[in-house]
N, C-alpha and C positions, 0 to 999 in steps of 0.2 A: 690562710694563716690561722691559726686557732689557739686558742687559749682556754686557762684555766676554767673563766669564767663561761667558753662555752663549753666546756664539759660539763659543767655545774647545767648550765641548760641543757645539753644534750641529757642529764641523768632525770633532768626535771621532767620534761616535755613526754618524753614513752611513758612514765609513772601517771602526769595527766592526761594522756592521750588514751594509754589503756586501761585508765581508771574508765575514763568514762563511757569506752566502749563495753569494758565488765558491768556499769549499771546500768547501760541498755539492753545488753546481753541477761541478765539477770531480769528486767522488768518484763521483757518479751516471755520469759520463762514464766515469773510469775503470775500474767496476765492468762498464758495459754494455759495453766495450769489452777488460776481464780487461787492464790495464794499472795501473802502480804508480802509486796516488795522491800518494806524496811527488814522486815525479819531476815528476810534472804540477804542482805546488807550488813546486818548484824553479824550471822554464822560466815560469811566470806571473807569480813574481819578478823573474825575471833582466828579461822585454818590458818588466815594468813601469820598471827599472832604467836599462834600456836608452834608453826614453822619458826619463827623468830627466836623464841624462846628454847625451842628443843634441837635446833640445827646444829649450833655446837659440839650439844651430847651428841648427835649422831656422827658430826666427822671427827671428832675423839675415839668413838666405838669404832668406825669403820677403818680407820686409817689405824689404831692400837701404835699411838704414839705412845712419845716417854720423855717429860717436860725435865729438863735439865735442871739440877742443882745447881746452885751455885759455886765457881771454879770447876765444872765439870767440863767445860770447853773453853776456856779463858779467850782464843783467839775469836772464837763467833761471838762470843758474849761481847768483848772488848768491837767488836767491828761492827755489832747492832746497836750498840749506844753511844758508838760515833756518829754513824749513818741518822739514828735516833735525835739527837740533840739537833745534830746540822739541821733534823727536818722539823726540827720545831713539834716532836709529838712524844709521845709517850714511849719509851722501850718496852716494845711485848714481851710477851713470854716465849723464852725460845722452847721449842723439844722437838727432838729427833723421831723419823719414820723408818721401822725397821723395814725398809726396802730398799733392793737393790739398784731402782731403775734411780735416774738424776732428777729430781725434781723437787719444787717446794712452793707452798702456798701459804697464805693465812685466814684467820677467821675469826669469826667473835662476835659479841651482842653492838661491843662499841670499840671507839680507839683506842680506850683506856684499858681493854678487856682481849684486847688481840693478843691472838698468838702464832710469832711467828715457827713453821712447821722444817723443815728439811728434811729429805730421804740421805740414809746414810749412803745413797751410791751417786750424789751430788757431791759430800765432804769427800768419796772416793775419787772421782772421775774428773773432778774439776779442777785447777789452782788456786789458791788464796785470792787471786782476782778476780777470777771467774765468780767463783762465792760471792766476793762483796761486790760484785756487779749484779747476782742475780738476790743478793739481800736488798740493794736499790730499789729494786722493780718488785720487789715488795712490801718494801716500806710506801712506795708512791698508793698503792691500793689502799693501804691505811688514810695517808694523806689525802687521798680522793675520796675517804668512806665508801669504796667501790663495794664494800662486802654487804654494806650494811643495804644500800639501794638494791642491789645485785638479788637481796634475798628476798624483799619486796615483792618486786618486780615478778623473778623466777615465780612465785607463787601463782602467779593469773595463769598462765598455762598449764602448770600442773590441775588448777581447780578446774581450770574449762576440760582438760583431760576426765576427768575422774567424774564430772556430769556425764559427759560425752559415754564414758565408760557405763556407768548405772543407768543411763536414757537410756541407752542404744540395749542392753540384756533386758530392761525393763519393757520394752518395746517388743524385743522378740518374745517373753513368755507372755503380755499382754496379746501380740499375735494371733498365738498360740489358742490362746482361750476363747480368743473372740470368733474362731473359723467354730467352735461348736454353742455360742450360743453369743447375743448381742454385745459391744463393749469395742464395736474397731475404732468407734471417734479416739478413744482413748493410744489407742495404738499409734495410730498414725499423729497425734499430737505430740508421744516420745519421740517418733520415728525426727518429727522437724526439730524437738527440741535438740537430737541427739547430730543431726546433722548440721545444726546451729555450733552447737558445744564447739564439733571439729574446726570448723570454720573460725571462731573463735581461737582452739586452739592454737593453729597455724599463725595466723597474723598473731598475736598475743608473742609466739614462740621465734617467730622471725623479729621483731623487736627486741628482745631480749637478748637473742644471739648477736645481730647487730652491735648493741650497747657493750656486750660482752669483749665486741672484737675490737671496739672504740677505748674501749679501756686498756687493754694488755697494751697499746698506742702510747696511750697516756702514760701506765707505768714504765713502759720503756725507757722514754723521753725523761721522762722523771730522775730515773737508776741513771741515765747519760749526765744530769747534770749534777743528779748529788753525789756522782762518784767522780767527776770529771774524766769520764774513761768510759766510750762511747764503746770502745772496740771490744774491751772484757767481756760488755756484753754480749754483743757479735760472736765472740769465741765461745762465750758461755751458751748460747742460742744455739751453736751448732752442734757442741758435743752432747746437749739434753735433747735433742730430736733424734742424733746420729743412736743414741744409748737408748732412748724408747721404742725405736725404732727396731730393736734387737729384741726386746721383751716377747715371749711367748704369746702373750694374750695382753690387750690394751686391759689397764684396771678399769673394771666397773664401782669402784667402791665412793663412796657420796662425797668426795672431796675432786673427784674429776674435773670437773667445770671451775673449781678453784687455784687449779695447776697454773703454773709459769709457763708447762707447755702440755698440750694434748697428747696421751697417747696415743690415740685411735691416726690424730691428724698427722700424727709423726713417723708412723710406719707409713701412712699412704703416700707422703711425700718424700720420703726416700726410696719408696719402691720406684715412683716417677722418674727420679734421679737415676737412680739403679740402672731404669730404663733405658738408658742414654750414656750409660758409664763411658761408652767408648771416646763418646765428645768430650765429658770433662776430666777424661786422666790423662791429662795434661803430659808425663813423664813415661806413661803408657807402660807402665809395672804390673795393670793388674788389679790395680787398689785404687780408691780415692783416698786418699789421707786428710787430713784437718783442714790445710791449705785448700786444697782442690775442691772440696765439699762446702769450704765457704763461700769460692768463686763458684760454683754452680749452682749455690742458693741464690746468689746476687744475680746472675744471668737469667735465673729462672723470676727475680722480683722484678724484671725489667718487662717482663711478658704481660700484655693484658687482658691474655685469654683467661677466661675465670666460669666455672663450671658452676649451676646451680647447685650443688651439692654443697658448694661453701657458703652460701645462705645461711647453714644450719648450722656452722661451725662455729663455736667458743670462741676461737683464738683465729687473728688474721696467720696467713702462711706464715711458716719461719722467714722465707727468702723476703718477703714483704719486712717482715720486723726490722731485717737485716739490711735494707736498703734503706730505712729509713732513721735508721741510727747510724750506717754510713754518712748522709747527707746532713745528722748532726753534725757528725768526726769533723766532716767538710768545709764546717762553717765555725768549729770552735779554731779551726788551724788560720782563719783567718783576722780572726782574734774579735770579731765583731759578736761570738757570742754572751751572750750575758742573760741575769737571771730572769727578766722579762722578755726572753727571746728559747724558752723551755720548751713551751709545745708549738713553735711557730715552723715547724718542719710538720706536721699532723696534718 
């Protein structure tokens, strides 16, 4: 059974856990290298800092949103600061993403400063329930300040990447040099630092993805209970997997890891499905329709074969989200749920 307050530690514990393997990771560097470990301390601050500060601008550039005026959508406006008030936070700033595929995220320095994002082929594709089920599950990441930890965090592996990156080239033309005249100490101590870096960045990057997939959890559970409509989401879950799934190329653009759902993750789990079409069409037409693609994401959450390849994934599987907001549905029909029983399905 889980709760808010261990989210709160689960966001704590990776942030102190790979802090401190980042200032090991760093002393060893500066030790092999006879350079001041505070300094190095100092500049892994500041990147981090500096991400914090410029991440915004960057998923505003990459995503070429377009923040809504006032009465420009009267029904999302009106159903984000219902959703809003009930959660006790601040109403963001809403604005639309000229894309087709269904999806939507938020971001920002703080809670006060979020903004919530939508693709217009979510207002396309979805119902009015669907919507305010999946504005739930993003208002909770506000409520969890998922974005703000999330960005933190995300920074340790990209810094140990981008050593790993400059060791490892610096190493090879250090190399280089050294096969026509003295200087291999030098080499071969990029050579460890740059295979330290990697090392670092794997475990750094598996925590992160972890925390990541802990969370879309948590805002699930969140959207179930301040919409009281567990199922919307459910529906809503299936039609943005079914609909990214369609997309030509998953987006690579810097708001990815921010999604309600993966695209990369949601074409391969349909293709899975696809795999199998024969077992779950049900009516045998031909087609999976909504019904039948929801029942075979459920059939498929009940499996606990699980591939290392979702180690590295953002988001738990949809059919996982969806069994586990089933299991809310399950427990609010019995009437015992209430608001200190939110994330005790987790």
């Amino acid at each position: 059974m889980a709760s808010l307050a261990q989210l709160k530690l689960a966001m704590i514990l990776p942030n102190l856990l790979l802090g401190i393997i980042f200032a090991a990771f760093l002393a060893v560097i500066m030790f092999i290298l006879q350079l001041n470990l505070i300094l190095a301390l100092v500049l892994a601050g500041v990147f981090i800092l500096i991400q914090y500060l410029v991440g915004p601008a960057i998923v505003r550039a990459s995503t070429r949103l377009h923040y809504l005026k006032s009465g420009e959508n009267p029904w999302l406006e009106s159903t984000a600061k219902e959703l809003s008030q009930k959660s006790g936070i601040p109403t963001p700033r809403l604005a639309i993403v000229p894309n087709s595929t269904p999806n939507a995220f938020v971001f920002g320095r703080t809670s006060k400063d979020a903004t919530l994002a939508v693709h217009e082929g979510l207002l396309q594709q979805l119902n009015q329930d669907e919507v305010k089920g999946v504005i739930g599950h993003e208002l909770g990441h506000i409520k969890h300040k998922d974005f703000l930890i999330m960005t933190a965090l995300s920074s340790l592996p990209l810094l140990a990447y981008l050593i790993f990156r400059m060791s490892f080239e610096a190493a090879r033309v250090s190399g280089r040099a050294s096969r026509k005249k003295e200087g291999g100490g030098l080499a071969a101590a990029l050579f460890i630092i740059s295979s330290l870096s990697y090392i670092v960045y794997i475990i750094a990057l598996l925590c992160v993805m972890r925390l990541s997939r802990l969370r879309e959890h948590y805002a699930d559970a969140y959207s179930a209970y301040v919409t009281g409509s567990p199922r919307t989401l459910e529906s809503a879950l299936t039609k943005i997997t079914y609909g990214l799934s369609l997309a030509p190329n998953p987006e690579k653009d810097g708001a990815r890891t921010l999604y309600i759902g993966d695209p990369a993750l949601a074409k391969a789990e349909i293709q899975s499905i696809v795999g199998r079409k024969e077992e779950y069409d049900l009516d045998k037409d031909g087609v999976l329709d909504e019904k039948e693609l929801e029942l075979a994401m459920e059939k498929e959450a009940k499996s606990r074969w699980l591939t290392v390849n979702r180690l590295f994934q953002t988001h738990p599987a949809t059919f996982q989200r969806i069994l586990l907001l089933r299991e809310i549905e399950n427990e609010m029909t019995t009437g015992k749920y209430s608001s200190d029983r939110v994330y005790s399905r987790i």
